[in-house]
C-alpha positions as CSV (number, residue, x, y, z in Angstrom):
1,X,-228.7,-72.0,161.1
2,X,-225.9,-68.8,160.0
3,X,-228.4,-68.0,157.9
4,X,-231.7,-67.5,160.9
5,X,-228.7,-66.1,163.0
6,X,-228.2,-63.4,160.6
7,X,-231.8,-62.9,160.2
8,X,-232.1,-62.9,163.9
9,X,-229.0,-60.0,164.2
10,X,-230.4,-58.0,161.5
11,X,-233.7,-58.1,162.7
12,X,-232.2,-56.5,166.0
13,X,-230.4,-53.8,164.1
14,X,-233.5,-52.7,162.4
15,X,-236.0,-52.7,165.3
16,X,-234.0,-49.9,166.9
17,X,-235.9,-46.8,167.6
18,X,-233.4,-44.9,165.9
19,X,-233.4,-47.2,162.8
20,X,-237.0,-47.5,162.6
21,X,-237.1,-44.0,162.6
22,X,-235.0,-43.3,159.5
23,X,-236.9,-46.6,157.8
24,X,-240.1,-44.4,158.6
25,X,-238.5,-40.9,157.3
26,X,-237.0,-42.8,154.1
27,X,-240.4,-44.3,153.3
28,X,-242.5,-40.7,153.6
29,X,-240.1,-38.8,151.8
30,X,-239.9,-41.4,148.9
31,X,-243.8,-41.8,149.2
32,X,-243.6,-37.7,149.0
33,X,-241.1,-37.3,145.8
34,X,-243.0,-40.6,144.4
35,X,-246.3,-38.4,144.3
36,X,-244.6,-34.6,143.0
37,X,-243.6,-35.1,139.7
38,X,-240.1,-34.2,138.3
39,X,-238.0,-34.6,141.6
40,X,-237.8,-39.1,141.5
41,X,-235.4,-40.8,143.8
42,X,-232.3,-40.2,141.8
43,X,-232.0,-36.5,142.7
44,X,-233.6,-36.5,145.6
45,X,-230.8,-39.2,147.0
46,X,-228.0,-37.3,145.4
47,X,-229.5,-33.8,147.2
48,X,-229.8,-36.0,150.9
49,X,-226.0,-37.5,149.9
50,X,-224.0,-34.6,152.3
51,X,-226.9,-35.1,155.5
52,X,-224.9,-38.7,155.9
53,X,-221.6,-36.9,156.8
54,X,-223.4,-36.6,160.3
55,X,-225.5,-39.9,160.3
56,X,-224.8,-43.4,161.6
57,X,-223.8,-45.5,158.8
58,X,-226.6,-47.8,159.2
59,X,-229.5,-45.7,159.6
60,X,-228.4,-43.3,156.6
61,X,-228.3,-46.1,154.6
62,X,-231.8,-47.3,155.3
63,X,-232.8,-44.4,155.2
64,X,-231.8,-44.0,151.4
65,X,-233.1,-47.3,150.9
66,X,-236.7,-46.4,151.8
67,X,-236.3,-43.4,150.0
68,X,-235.9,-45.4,146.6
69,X,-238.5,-48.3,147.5
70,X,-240.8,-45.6,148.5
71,X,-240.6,-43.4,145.2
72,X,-241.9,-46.7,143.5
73,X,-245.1,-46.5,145.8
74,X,-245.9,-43.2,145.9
75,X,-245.8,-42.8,141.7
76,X,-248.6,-45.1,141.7
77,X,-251.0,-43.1,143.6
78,X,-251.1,-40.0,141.2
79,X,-250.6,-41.8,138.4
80,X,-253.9,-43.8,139.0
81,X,-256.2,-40.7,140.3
82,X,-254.7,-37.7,138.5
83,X,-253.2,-39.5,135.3
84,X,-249.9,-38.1,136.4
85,X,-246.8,-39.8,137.1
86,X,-244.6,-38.9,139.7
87,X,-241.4,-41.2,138.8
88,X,-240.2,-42.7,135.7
89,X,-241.2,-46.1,136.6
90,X,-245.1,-45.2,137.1
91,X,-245.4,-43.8,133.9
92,X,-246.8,-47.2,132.4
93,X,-248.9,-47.2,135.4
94,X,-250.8,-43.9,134.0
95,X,-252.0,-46.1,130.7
96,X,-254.7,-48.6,132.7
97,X,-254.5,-46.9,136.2
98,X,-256.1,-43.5,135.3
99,X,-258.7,-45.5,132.7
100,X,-259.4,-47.7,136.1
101,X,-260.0,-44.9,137.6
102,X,-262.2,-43.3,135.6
103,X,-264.7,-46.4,135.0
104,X,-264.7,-45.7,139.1
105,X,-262.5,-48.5,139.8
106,X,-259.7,-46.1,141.6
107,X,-259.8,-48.1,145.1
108,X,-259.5,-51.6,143.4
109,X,-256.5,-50.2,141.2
110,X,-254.6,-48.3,144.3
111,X,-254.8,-51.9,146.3
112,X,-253.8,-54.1,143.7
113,X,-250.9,-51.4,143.3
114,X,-249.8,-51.6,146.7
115,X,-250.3,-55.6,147.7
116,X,-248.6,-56.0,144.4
117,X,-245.7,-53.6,145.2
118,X,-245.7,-55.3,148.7
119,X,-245.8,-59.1,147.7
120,X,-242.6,-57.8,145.0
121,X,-240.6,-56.1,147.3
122,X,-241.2,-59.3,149.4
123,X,-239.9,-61.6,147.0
124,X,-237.3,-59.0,146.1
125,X,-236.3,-58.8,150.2
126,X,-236.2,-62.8,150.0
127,X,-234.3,-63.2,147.0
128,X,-231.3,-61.1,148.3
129,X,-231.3,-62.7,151.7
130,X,-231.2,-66.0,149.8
131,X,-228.5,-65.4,147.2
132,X,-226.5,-62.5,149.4
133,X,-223.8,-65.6,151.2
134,X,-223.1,-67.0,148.0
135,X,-222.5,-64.6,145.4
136,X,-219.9,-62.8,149.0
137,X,-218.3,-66.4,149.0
138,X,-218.0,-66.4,145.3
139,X,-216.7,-62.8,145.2
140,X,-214.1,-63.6,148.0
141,X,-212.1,-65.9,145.5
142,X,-212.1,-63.1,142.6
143,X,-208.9,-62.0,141.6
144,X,-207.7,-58.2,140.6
145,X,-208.1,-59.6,136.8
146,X,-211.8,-61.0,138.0
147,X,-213.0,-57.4,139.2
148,X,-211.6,-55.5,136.2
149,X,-213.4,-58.2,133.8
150,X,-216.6,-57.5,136.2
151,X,-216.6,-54.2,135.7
152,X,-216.3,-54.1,132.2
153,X,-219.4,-56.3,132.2
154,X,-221.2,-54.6,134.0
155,X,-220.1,-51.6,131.9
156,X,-221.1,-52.8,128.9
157,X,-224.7,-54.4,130.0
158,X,-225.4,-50.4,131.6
159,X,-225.0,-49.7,127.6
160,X,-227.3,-52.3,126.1
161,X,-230.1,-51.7,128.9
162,X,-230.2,-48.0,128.5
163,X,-232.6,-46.8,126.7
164,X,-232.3,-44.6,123.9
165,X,-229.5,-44.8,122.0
166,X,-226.3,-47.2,122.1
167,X,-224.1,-44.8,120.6
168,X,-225.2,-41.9,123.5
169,X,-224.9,-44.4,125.9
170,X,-221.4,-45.4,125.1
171,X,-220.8,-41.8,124.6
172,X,-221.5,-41.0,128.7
173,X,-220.3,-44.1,130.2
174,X,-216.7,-43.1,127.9
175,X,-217.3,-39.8,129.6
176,X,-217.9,-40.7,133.0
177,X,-214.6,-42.7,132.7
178,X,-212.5,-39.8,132.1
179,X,-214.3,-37.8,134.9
180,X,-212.8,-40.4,137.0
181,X,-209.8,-39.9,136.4
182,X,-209.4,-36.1,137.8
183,X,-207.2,-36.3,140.6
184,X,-203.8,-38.0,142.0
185,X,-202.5,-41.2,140.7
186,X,-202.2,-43.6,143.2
187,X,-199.0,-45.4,141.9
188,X,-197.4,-42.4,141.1
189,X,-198.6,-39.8,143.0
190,X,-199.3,-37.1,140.0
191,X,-202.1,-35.5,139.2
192,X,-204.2,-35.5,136.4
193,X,-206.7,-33.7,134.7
194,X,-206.7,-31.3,137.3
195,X,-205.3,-27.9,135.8
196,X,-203.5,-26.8,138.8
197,X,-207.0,-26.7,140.8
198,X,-206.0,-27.2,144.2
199,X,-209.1,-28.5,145.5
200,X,-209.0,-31.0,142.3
201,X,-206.2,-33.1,143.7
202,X,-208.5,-35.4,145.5
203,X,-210.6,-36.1,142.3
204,X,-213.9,-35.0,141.8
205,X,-216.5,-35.5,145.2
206,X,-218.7,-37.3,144.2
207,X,-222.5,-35.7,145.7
208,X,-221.5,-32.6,144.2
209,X,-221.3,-34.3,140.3
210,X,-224.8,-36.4,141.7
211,X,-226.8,-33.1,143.1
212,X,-225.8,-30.9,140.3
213,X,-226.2,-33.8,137.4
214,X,-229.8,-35.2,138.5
215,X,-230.8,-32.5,141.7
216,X,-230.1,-29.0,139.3
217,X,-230.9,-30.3,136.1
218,X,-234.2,-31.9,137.0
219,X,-235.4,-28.6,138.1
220,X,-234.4,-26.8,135.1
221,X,-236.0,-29.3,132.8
222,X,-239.0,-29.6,135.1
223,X,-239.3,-25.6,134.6
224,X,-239.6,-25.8,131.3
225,X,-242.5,-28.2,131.3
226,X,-246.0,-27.7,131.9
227,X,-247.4,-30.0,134.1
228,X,-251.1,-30.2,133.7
229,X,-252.9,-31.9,136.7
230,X,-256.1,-33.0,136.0
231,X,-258.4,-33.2,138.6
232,X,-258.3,-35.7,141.3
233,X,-261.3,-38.6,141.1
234,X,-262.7,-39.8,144.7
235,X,-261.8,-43.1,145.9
236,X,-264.8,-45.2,147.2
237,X,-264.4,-49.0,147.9
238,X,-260.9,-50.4,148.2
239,X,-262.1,-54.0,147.6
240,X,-261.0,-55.7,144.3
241,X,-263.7,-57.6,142.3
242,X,-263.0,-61.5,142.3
243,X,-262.7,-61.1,138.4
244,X,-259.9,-58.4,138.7
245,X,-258.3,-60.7,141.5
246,X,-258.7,-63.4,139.2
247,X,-256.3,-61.2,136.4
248,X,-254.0,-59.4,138.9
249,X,-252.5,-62.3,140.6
250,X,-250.9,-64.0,137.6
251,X,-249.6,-60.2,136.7
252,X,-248.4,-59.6,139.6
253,X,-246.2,-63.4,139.9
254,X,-244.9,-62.4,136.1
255,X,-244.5,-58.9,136.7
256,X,-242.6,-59.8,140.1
257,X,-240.3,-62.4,138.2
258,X,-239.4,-60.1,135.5
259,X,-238.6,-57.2,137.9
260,X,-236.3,-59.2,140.1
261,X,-234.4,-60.4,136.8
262,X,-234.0,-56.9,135.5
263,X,-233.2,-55.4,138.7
264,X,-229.7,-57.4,138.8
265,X,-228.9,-56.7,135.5
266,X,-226.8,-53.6,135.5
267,X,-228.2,-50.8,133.9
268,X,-231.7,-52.4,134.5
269,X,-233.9,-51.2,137.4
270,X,-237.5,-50.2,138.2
271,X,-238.1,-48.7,134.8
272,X,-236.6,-51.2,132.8
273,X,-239.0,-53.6,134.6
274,X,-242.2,-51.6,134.5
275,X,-241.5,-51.3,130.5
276,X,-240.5,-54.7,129.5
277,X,-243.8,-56.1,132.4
278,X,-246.1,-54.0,130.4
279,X,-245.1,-55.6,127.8
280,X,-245.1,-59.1,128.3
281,X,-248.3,-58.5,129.6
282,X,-249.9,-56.9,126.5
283,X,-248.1,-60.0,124.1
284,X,-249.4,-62.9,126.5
285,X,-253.5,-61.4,126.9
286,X,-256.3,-62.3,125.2
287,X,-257.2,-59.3,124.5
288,X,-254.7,-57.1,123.8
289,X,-256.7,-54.7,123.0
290,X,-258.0,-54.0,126.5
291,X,-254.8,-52.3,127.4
292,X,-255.1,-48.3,127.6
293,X,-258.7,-48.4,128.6
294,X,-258.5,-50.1,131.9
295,X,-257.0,-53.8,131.6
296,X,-256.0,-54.4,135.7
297,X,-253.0,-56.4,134.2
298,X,-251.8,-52.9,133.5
299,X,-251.5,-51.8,136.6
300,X,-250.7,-55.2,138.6
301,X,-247.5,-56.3,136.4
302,X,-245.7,-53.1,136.4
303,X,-246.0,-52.0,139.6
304,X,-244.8,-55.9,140.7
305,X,-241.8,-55.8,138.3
306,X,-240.7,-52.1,139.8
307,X,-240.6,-52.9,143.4
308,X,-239.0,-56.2,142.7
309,X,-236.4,-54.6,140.7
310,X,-235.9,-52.2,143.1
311,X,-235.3,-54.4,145.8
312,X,-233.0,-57.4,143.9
313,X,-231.1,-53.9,142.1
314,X,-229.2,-54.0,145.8
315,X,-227.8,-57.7,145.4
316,X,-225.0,-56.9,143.1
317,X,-224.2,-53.4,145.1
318,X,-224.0,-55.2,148.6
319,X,-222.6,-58.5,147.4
320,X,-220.0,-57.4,144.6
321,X,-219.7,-53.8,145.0
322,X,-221.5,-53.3,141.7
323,X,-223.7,-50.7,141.1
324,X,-226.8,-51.9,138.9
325,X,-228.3,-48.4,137.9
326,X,-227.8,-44.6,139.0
327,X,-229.5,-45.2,142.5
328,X,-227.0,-47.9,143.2
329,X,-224.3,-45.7,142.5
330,X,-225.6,-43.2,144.9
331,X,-225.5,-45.8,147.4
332,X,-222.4,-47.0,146.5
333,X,-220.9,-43.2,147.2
334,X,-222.8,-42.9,150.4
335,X,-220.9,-46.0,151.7
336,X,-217.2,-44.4,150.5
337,X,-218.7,-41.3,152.5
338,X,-219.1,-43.2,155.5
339,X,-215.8,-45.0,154.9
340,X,-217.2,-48.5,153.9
341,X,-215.7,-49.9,150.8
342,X,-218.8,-51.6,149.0
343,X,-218.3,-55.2,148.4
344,X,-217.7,-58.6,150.1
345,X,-216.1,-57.5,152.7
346,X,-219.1,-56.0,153.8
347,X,-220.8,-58.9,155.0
348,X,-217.8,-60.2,157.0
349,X,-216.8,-56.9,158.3
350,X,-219.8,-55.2,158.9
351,X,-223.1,-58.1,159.5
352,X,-224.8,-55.8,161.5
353,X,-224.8,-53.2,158.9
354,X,-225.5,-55.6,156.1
355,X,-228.5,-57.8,157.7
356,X,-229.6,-55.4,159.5
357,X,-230.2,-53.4,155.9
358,X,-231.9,-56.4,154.5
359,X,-234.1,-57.1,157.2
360,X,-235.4,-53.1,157.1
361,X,-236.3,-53.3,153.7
362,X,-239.2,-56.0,154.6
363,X,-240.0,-53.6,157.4
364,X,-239.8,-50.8,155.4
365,X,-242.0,-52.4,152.4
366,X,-245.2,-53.3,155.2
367,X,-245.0,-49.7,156.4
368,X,-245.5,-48.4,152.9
369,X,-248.9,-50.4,152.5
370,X,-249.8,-48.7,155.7
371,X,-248.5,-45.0,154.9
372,X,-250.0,-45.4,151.3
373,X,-253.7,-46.4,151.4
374,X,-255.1,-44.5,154.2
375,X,-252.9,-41.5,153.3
376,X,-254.1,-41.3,149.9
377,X,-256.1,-37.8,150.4
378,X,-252.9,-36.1,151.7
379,X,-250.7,-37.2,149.1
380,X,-252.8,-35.9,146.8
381,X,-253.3,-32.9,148.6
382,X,-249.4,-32.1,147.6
383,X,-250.1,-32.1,143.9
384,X,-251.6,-28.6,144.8
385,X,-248.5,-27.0,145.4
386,X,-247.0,-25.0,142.4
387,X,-243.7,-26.3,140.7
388,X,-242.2,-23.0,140.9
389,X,-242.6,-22.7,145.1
390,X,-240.6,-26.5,145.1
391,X,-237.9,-25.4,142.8
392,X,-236.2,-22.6,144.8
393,X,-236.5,-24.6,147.8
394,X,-234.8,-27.6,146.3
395,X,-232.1,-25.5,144.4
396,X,-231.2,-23.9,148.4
397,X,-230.7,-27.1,150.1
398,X,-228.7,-28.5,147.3
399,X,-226.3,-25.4,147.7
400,X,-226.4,-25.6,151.4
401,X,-225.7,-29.5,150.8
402,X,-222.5,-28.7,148.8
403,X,-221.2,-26.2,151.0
404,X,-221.4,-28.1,154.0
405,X,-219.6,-31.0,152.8
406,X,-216.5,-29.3,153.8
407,X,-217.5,-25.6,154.4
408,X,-216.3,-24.8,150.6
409,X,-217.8,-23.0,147.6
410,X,-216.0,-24.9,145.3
411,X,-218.3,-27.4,145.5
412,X,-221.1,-25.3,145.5
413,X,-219.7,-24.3,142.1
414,X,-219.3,-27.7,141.1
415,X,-223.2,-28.2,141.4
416,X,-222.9,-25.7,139.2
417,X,-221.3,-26.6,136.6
418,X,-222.7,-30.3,136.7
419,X,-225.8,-28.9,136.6
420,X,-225.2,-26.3,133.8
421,X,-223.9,-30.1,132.1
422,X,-226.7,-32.3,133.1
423,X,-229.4,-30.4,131.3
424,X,-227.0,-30.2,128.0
425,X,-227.5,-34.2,128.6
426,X,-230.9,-33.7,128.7
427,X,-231.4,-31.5,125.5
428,X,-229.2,-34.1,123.7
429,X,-231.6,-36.6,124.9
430,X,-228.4,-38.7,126.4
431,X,-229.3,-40.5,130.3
432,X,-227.4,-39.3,133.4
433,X,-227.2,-43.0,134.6
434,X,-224.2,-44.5,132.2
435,X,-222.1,-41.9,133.4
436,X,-222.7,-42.2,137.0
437,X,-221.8,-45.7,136.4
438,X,-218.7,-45.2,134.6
439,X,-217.5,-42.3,137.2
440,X,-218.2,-45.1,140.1
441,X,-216.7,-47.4,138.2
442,X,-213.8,-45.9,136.3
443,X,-211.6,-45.5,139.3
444,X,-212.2,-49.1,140.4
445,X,-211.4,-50.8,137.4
446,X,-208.3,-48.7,136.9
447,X,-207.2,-50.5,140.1
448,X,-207.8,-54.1,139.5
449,X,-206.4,-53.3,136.3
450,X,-203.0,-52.2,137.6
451,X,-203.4,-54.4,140.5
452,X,-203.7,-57.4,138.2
453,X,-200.9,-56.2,135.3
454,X,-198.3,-56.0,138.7
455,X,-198.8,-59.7,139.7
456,X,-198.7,-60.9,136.3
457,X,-195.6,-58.9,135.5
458,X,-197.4,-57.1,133.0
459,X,-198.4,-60.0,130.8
460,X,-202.6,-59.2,129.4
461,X,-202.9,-63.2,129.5
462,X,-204.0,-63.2,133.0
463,X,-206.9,-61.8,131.8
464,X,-207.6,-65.3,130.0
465,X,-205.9,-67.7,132.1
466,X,-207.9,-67.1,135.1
467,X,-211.1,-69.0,134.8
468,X,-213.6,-66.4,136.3
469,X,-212.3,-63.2,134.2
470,X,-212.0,-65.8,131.2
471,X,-216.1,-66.5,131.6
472,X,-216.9,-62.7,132.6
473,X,-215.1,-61.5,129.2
474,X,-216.9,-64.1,127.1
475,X,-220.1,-62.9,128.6
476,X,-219.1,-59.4,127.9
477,X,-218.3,-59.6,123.7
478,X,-221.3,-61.8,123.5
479,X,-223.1,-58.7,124.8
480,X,-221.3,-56.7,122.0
481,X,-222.7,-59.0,119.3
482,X,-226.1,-59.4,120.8
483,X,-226.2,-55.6,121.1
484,X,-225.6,-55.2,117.0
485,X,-228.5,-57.6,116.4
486,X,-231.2,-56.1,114.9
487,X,-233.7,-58.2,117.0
488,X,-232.2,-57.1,120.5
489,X,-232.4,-53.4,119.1
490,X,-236.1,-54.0,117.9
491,X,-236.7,-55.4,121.9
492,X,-234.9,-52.7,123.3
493,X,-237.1,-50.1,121.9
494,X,-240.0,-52.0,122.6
495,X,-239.7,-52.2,126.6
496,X,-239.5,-48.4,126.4
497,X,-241.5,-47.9,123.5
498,X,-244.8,-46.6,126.3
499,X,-242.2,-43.7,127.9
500,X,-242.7,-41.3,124.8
């Protein structure tokens, strides 16, 4: 009955005007930066991060929600009928979509894409309402010494899900770490790491290290590609065949499973899934060799496994306060902006926020089917707009973004500077995301940590003795081993092994 009551509150959060609205608003402008490649969710969240300063708390955060869930859809639709992706997780899509296109199979492709990406984000929605109370009950009897163990967990699995190498990875969540620690102890009240910069003493804000690490840099890099759009094919019949039915539906129940598994994980998400579905997919078929030319598994699995991921991706940032990839992190900052501390306590403090969330992303998910299919001419449409007329645009609402965080041209320099830094990441082929999550992170575990060495007296063994942080660290070095296996390496590079 609590658990139809909160359905039933939630449910009356989200059918507000205004939050239907921003559910609306989140799901066209992730549809929009899903179709135009090189923008993706990840900057355009951390570009939108200063426009929930004047927002309810609620809405901005459904609103950011849509705006992730939606990216997933809108990739789809130009990677099927212009072989071009516009988000990292579609780019499997482009293998089987664009040859389905081409045999004149683009309608059937584009709606098992988007029932597929609505039955997963259904699933995903379900999931999180299902296994949202416990894991907040469980995390209500963690410890200081249970959180710092967490964290380090979660830490370590961003590491071994990243793709590309270990040692980079460990190499930006280590950085992102000491980024954290710019500012004023909180124990001892001196500062640190901040060179006598006066407007360092707070620590580093966080939207202006987002906008200027994924916003800036993805429009320098984009720059510097050439994006060649073929042209668009026509889209007659919308109807699957029974045969491609027949193949889809199993896809889409692995590719769905998989996706919701990956999209806990920390460091997994939408890509993660896509990859690792395409693969599974390719292994189990008959006929393998199918794949590339038009193989409606191809399409079906990954675009199940990246909306499911996308949606389960929020149960360990609403339940534990744990950011699960670089979008989560975002979230997780938009919440301190608002003054929410992301965690347990959300649930119990804040129901209306939390179901009301929850029940918006089901909302939000039927929408997209509806925006998607009989919108496709439009979206395509955009794909017509030069690169070089988005990038300015972009690069002046980012400034205007940072400046009106607190009137202050410090930050706009700090976009700056992150920006001048996140394309060095990029030339030294090293991800963004590790060291968003060791910046969110950092700060938090340096708390439990001191939290948990006060009530112990300063005796490590509490670490061990307490039952939860004894199973989380266990978890944690068997991560370390597995990660020096020469098998996990060999499946690590083959769920990515399609992105070059």
């Amino acid at each position: 009955m609590d658990l139809l009551h909160n359905l039933a509150l939630g449910l009356g959060v989200a059918v507000s005007l205004q939050n239907l609205t921003y559910a609306l608003l989140g799901c066209m402008v992730g549809t929009l930066i899903g179709v135009l490649p090189g923008i993706g969710p990840v900057a355009t969240i951390a570009m939108l991060l200063p426009i929930t300063f004047h927002l309810p708390p609620t809405a901005s955060l459904i609103m950011l929600a849509g705006i992730y869930y939606g990216a997933q859809y809108g990739g789809s639709t130009t990677s099927i009928l212009v072989n071009l992706p516009g988000e990292a997780s579609s780019v499997v899509t482009c293998l089987d979509g664009y040859q389905m296109a081409r045999n004149g199979r683009a309608g059937a492709a584009l709606s098992i894409s988007a029932v597929g990406s609505f039955f997963a984000g259904t699933v995903g929605t379900i999931l999180i309402v299902l296994f949202a109370e416990p894991l907040t009950l469980m995390a209500q009897k963690f410890g200081p010494a249970d959180y710092c163990s967490l964290m380090a967990l979660g830490l370590i699995a961003a590491i071994v899900l990243a793709s590309g190498s270990v040692t980079k990875a460990i190499a930006m969540v280590f950085l992102g770490l000491l980024f954290g620690l710019v500012g004023t102890d909180v124990n001892t009240g001196a500062q640190r790491y901040t060179f006598d910069i006066p407007e360092l003493s707070d620590g580093i804000d966080f939207a202006p290290i987002a906008m200027g690490l994924f916003g800036i840099a993805e429009i320098v890099v984009n720059l510097e590609r050439h994006l060649t759009r073929t042209g668009a094919i026509k889209v007659s019949s919308l109807w699957p065949t029974r045969d491609e039915m027949r193949r889809a539906i199993p896809a889409v129940l692995r590719g769905t499973t998989l996706g919701s598994i990956l999209g806990v994980l920390p460091g997994g998400g939408p890509t993660l899934g896509a990859f690792s579905a395409y693969t599974l997919e390719k292994k189990l078929s008959k006929t393998p060799q199918m794949f590339g030319k038009g193989a409606v598994e191809g399409v079906a699995a990954p675009e199940a496994a990246n909306n499911a991921a996308a949606q389960t991706s929020f149960i360990p940032m609403l339940t534990l306060g744990i950011p699960s990839n670089a979008v989560m992190a975002l979230m997780v900052g938009a919440m301190i902006i608002q003054g929410i501390q992301p965690g347990p306590e959300v649930m119990t403090k804040k129901p209306d926020l939390f179901w009301g969330m929850i029940v918006s992303m089901w909302i939000g998910n039927a929408m997209l089917v509806i925006i998607n299919l009989p919108m496709i001419g439009m979206w395509v449409k955009l794909l017509t707009v030069p690169y070089r007329f988005l990038a300015p645009a972009i690069l002046l609402f980012c400034c205007i973004g940072a400046y009106s965080l607190q009137n202050s041209t410090f930050h706009v320099m700090q976009v700056a500077v992150f920006g001048v830094l996140g394309y060095i990441f990029v030339r030294l082929g090293c991800e963004g995301a590790p060291f968003l999550l060791g910046l969110v992170l950092g700060p938090q575990m340096e708390e439990y940590f001191r939290r948990a060495m006060l009530l112990s007296r300063g005796d490590p063994m509490v670490f061990l003795e307490r039952p939860i942080s004894l199973g989380l660290l266990i978890a944690t070095a068997a991560l370390l081993v597995l990660m020096a296996l020469p098998s996990v390496k060999k499946a690590r590079e083959e769920a990515f092994q399609e992105e070059g």
